[in-house]
C-alpha positions, -999 to +999 in steps of 0.1 A: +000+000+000+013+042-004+002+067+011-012+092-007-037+119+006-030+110+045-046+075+031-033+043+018-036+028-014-039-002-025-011-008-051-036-026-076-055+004-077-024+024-081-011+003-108-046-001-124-047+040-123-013+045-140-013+016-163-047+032-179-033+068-179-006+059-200-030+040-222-049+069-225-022+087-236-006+067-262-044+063-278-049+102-285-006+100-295-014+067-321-046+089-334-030+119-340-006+098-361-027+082-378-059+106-389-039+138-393-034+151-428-013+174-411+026+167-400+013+156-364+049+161-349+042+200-357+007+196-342+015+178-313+048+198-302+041+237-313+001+235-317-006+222-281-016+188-291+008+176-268-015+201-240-047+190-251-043+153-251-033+156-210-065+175-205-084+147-223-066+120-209-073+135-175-111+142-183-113+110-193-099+090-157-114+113-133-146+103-152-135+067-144-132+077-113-164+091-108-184+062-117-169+039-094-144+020-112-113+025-091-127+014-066-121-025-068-100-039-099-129-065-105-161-058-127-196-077-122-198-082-161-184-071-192-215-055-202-216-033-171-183-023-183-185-017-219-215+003-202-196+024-179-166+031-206-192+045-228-206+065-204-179+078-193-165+085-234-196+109-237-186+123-207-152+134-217-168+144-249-195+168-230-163+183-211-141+186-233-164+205-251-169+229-223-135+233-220-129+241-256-155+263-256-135+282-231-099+281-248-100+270-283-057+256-278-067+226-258-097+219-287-088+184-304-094+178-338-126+156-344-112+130-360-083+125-330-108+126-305-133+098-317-100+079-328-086+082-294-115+078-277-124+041-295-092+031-296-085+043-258-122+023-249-107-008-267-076-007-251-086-003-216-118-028-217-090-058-225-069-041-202-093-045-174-103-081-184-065-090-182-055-069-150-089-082-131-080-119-141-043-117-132-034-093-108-029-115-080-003-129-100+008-101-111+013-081-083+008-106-051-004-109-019+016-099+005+016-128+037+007-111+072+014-131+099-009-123+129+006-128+162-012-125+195-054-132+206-060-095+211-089-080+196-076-064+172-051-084+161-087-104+145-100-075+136-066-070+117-075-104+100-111-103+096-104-069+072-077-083+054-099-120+043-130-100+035-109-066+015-087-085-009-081-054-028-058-046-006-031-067-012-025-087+018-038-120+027-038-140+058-005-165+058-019-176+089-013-168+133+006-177+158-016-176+193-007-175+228-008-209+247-037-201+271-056-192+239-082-212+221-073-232+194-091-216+166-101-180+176-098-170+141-118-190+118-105-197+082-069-191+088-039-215+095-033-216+130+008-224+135+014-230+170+024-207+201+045-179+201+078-202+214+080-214+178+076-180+160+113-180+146+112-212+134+071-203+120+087-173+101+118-192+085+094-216+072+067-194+058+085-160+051+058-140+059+061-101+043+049-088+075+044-095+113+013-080+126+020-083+166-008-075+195+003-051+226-010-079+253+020-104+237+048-078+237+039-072+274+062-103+282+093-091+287+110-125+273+085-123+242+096-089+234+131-096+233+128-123+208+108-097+187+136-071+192+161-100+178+136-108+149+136-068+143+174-065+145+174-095+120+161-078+097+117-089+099+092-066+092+071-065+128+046-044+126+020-033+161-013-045+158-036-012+165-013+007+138-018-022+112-055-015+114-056+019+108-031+014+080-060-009+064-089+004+077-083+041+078-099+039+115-083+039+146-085+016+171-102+031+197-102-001+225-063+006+223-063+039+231-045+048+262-051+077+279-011+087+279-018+090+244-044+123+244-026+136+271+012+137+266+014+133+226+000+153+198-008+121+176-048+126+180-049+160+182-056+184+146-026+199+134-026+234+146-015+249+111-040+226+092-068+236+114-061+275+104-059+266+070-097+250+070-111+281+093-098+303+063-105+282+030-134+265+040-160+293+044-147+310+014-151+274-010-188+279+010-187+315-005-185+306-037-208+275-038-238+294-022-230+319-049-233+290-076-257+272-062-278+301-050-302+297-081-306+258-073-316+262-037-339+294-047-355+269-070-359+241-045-369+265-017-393+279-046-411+247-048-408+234-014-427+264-005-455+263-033-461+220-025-460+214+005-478+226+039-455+226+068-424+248+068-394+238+047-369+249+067-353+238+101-327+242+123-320+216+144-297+221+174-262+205+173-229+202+189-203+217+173-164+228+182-152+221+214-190+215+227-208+246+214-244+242+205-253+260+172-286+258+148-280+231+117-301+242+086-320+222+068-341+217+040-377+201+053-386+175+029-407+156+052-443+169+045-461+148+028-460+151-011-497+161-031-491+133-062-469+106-074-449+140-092-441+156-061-429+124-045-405+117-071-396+155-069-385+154-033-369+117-042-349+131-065-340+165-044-327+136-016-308+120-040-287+149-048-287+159-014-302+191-018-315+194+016-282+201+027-274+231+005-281+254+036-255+241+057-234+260+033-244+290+057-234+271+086-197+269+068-195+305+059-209+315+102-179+289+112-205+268+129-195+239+103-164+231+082-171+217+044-154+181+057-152+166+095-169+145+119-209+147+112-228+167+139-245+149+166-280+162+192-266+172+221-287+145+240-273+122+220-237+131+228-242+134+263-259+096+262-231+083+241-199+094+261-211+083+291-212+051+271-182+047+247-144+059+259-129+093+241-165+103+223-161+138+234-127+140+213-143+144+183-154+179+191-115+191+191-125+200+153-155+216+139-184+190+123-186+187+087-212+187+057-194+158+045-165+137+068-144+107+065-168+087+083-198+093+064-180+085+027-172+048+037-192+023+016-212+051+001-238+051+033-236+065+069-219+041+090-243+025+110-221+011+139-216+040+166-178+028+172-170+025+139-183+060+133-158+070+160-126+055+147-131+073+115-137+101+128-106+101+148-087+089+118-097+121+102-086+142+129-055+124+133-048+128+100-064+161+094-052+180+062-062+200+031-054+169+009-070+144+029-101+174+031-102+169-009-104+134-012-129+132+008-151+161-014-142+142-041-154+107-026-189+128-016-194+141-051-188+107-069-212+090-039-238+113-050-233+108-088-229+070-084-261+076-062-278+091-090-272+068-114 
């Protein structure tokens, strides 16, 4: 896996990412050669061909992006995917378009643009049949040997068997000798932790994922300082799982932790940065959208009885309460029109739009954990350990949490981890991906 974005990648989807850029690129290059009457050497080199090619090629994988199809290197069926390809062509057809429109030296010439764009289609449809088939072998699973019964060490392995994608696999785990046999199902269980040199000789495992409970014997931990010295790759349990996960491990938290180290607290300077950016990219999108949510405030007015605005009270930075605006789309709908009206106002998330306000006030920030009733807060760190951290940063439209599997996370802890995740790895970049997840959620969503 890199890291990229405070996040890690998987490298198939880096590979997968790459591999198709450059096919991209040498499709428009083999077009321009091929359907020019022009020299395309001139074209390319002094009449920004060279220019206009990256812009398409770049149109043309962030529209991948957008519908979904970085997200796992396997497809359900070659149909969906000639599907999404062609989708996405007119896509970059629509924008490049636009973009001509605007500067007539990154227009392509027709015939290089439908050239490249079959050709690029054709090229990365086999591409993705041959990568999805043998990528494996290609690029491996890295072994992870899990050593240990703590919780998370199986929470380590239960990600890693069902999240292939990632690159690892299970090689197996060595457990303590108190420890049931087979505490976790489906893997290779190799013994106790006396035989772990001669365990990792025999299997050569890329990685050894250790849990805090086993290092606590002193005698252990000096046979994993010899394994380290020797040159193995040990690795602690609880920062394994938020390598994988991008969540942090909150039943390993120690208080120590909060108190005497930075690691969960924002970065100051990244924290000024999103108090200063954040309410002006709110500006500019109430300005944008100001006709849309004129329109929907229009119609939600003129249809339906009740009023169609709240402001429900929240808990915000460091405890505050403040006012969340809201669209109100829950009055009931006059015919089947205005039901699939407010439908599709839901699906594009247009009851939102007014936070926007709560942004530009300072209330909100565009990204971060989302915003919880006080009650509930009060209620919910009586019951779960370092709730109230969450509130170091301001609560977000959108939030690392609330991108994962396309849906709200259901699970309160799980809500938490990610949401500590974020602020331990608050930053502008990491602020952008997640934008950039929400949009292609929404347009996935509306598909």
């Amino acid at each position: 896996m890199i890291r990229l974005f405070r996040v890690f990648i998987p490298i198939s989807t880096l590979t997968l990412f790459i591999a198709e850029i450059l096919l991209m690129i040498s499709s428009f290059l083999a077009a321009s050669y091929v359907v020019l009457d022009v020299d395309p050497t001139d074209y390319l080199l002094y009449d920004g061909g060279i220019l206009g090619i990256l812009v398409v090629s770049g149109i043309f994988v962030l529209a991948l992006y957008f519908n979904g199809l970085y997200s796992d290197v396997s497809f359900k069926s070659k149909i969906i995917l000639l599907h999404q390809l062609f989708l996405v062509t007119g896509l970059t057809f629509v924008t490049e378009g636009l973009i001509a429109s605007a500067d007539s030296e990154l227009r392509l010439p027709i015939r290089v643009m439908v050239a490249g764009s079959c050709l690029s289609v054709t090229m990365i449809f086999f591409w993705r049949l041959f990568f999805s088939r043998y990528a494996n072998q290609i690029l491996g699973h890295a072994g992870v040997l899990l050593v240990g019964t703590d919780p998370v060490v199986a929470a380590v392995g239960r990600y890693l068997d069902t999240h292939p994608q990632s690159g690892f696999r299970v090689a197996g785990y060595v457990r303590d000798e108190a420890s049931p046999g087979e505490w976790l199902p489906g893997t290779k269980n190799f013994g106790d932790m006396a035989s772990l040199p001669e365990i990792i000789q025999a299997i050569h495992p890329s990685r050894i994922v250790v849990g805090t409970r086993s290092t606590a014997n002193a005698e252990f931990a000096r046979m994993l300082e010899d394994l380290r010295f020797a040159g193995e790759n040990i690795q602690e349990a609880a920062e394994t799982y938020e390598k994988v996960s991008g969540r942090v491990w909150v039943r390993g938290i120690q208080p120590a932790e909060l108190i005497y180290t930075s690691r969960f607290g924002p970065p100051q300077r990244t924290f000024v940065l999103q108090r200063f950016f954040h309410p002006l990219f709110a500006l500019v999108a109430l300005i944008v959208l100001l006709p849309v949510m004129a329109l929907t405030w229009l119609y939600l007015n003129l249809r339906s009885s009740g009023p169609v605005m709240e402001g429900d009270v929240r808990t915000g930075l460091n405890g505050a309460l403040f006012r969340q605006y809201r669209f109100q789309m829950s009055a009931p709908a006059r015919g089947a029109n205005d039901g699939r009206a407010v439908s599709l106002m839901r699906k594009f998330h247009l009851d939102g739009l007014p936070q926007l306000w709560n942004v530009l006030k300072g209330d909100m920030a565009l990204v971060g954990p989302r915003p919880e009733r006080p009650e509930f807060v009060d209620a919910l760190s009586e019951l779960i350990p370092y709730y109230r951290q969450r509130h170091c940063v301001r609560p977000g439209m959108t939030g690392w949490a609330q991108i994962q599997n396309w849906e709200p996370v259901e699970d309160t802890f799980a809500k938490l981890e990610y949401d500590l995740y974020y602020i331990k790895n608050m930053a502008m970049s990491l602020d952008t991906l997640v934008i950039f997840q929400t949009l292609r959620s929404m347009l996935l969503e509306a598909q």
